[in-house]
N, C-alpha and C positions, 0 to 999 in steps of 0.2 A: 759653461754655466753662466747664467747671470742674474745679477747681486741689484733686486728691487726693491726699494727703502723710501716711506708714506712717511716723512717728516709732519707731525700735527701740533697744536698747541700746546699741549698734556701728554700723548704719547704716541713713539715711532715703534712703527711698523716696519719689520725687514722679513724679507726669506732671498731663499736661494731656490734658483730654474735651474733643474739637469732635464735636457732636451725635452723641454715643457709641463714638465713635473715638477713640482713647491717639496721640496726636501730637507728645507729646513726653514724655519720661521721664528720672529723674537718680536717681544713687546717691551718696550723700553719707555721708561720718562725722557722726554724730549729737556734737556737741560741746555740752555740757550747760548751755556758760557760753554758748552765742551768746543774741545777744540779739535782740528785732523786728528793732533799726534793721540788723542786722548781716545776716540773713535779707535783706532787703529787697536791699540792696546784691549779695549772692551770687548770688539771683533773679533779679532783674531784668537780670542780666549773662548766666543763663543763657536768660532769657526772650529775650534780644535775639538771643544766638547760632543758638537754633533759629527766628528770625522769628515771634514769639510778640506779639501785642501785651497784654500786661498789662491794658490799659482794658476787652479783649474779654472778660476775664473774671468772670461774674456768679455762681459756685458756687464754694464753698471748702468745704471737708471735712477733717477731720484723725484719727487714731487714732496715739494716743501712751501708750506704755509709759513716758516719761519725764514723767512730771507736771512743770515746770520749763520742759521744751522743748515742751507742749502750751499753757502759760500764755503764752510767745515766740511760738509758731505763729497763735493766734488774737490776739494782740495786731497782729503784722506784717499778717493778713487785716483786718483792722478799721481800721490805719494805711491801711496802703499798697494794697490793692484797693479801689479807691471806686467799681464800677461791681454791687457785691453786692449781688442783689436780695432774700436772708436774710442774717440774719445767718450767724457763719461756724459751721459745724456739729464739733461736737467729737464722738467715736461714746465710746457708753456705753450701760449695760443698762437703759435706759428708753426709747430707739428702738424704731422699728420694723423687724423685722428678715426677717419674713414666717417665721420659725421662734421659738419656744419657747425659753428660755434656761431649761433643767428641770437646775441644780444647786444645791446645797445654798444660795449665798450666788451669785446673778448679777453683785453688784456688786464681787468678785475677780476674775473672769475679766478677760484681757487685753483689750484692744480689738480686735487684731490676730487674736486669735485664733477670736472671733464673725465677722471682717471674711473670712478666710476660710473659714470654714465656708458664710456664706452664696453666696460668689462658688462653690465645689464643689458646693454643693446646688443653685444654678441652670442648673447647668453637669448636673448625670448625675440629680436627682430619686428618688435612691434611697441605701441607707444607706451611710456612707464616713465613710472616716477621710483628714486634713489632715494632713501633716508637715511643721514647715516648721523649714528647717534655720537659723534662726538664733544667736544666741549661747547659747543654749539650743534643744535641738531637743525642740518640742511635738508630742503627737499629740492629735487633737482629731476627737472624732468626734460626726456625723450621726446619728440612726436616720431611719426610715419615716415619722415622723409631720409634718412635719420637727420634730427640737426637738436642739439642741447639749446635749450630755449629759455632758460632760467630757473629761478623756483625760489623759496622761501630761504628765510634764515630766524632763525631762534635761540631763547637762550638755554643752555643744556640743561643736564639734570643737576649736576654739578654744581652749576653757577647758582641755578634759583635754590638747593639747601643752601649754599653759602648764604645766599641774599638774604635767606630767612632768619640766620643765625647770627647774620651782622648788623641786619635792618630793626629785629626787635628784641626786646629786652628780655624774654623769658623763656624761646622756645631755642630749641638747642641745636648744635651743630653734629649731623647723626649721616651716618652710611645707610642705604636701604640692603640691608642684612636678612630681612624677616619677608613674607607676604601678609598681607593684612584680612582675616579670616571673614571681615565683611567691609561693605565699602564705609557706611558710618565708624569713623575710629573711637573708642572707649578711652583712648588716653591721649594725651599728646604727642607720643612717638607715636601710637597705630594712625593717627589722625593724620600725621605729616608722609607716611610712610602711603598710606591710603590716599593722599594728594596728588603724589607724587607718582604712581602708579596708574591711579585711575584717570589722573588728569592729561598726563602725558599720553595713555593711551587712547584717550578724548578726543585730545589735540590731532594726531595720526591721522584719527580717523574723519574728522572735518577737515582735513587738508587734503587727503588723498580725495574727496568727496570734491572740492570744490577748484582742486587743481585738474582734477578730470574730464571737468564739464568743459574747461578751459582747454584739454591737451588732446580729446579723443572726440573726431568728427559725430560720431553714432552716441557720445555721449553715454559709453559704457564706460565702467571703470578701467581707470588704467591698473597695469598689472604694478606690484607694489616691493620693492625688494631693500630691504633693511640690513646695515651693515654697520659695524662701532661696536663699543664695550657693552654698550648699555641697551643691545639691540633684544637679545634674549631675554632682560630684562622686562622689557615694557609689553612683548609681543603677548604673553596672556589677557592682555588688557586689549587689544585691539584685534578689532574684527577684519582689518584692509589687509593685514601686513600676508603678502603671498610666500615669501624666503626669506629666510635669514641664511647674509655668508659673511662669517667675518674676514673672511679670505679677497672678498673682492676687488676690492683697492688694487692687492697686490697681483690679484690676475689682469684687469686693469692696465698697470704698469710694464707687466708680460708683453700685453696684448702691441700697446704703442712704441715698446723697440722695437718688436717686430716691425711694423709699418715703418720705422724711421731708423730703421739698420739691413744690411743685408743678409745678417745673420740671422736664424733661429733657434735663438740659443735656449 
């Protein structure tokens, strides 16, 4: 089995692979201060809950945006998994990734962000753009050859209600709980709720528009695959978006032990 874990700013992503099938999966707050021992403790309560047995597992894998929580992650795999037939794999831009890392400096790109590129290029084999709605929503695109060629970065959904509700004095600090029954809002919750929805679905959709022109020789749309919390969220509002997986990260992560182990675990 092995134990694939999307460290993000806000929140981690894990499941478990029994011989290429995701059989167990957790969404967690990424807390900056946990430590191994504290990991270990959390795990193994949820390993128990899903009938997991821990000693089953001989593949550890991680891709972390929090350097801190990536130095906890592969300490706890090295602790406390003692049946790892590698040691425990950290993703970075010296892997093998079966595509090209063709930007100016490979070793800024996120982890996260190669991890689904590769998981959409195994998946459609032709040029595409990755969105994934995290604390920031990235767009990260594909061409032909395969090779990850950059893409945008933005601030989430998250971040701008904070800004709204920190930057002015009257409008409030609100969850998008509701959909807004026309796009003009009648009050000031439908109104911020209606921003935030149609806007972002806006945005999606003049990106995918003008990142295409740029990524696909013929100048058709690249194919469009969106993944994060807030993916299923925005997708009514945008006309581009072709899939939603929230799983993909961690097939993603699958995908590059594979290539950088001898096992298929």
């Amino acid at each position: 089995m092995l134990f694939a874990v999307d460290v993000g700013n806000s929140h981690t992503v894990s499941g478990i692979f029994d011989n290429g099938q995701l059989v167990g999966h957790w969404r967690l707050q990424s807390r900056r201060d946990r430590t191994a021992d504290e990991l270990a403790i959390r795990y193994h309560g949820l390993f128990n809950m899903a009938g997991i047995d821990p000693s089953k597992i001989t593949g550890f894998i991680v891709a972390s945006v929090v350097p801190t929580l990536e130095t906890s992650w592969l300490h706890f795999a090295r602790s406390y998994l003692t049946k790892l037939k590698h040691p425990p794999l950290a993703v970075n831009h010296n892997l093998q990734f079966g595509m090209k890392i063709a930007t100016e400096n490979p070793a800024e790109v996120g982890a996260d962000r190669i991890v689904n590129a590769v998981a959409a290029w195994d998946r459609y084999h032709k040029p595409l753009i990755v969105i994934d709605f995290g604390t920031a929503i990235t767009f990260d695109c594909v061409n032909g050859e395969p090779a990850y060629v950059g893409g945008t970065i933005h601030p989430g959904i998250g971040i701008s209600l904070d800004a709204l509700a920190t930057r002015t004095a009257k409008l409030p600090r609100l969850d998008i709980d509701v959909t807004p029954d026309h796009p003009i809002g009648t009050t000031t919750v439908k109104a911020i709720h209606s921003g935030m929805l149609y806007g972002f679905g806006g945005l999606v959709d003049r990106m995918v528009e003008v990142l295409s022109k740029q990524l696909t020789p013929d100048q058709e749309r690249a194919v469009a695959i969106a993944t994060g919390g807030m993916a299923s969220l925005i997708k009514p509002y945008s006309k581009t978006i072709d899939e939603i997986d929230e799983e993909l990260t961690l097939t993603g992560l699958h995908l590059i032990y594979r290539m950088n182990s001898e096992d298929h675990e």
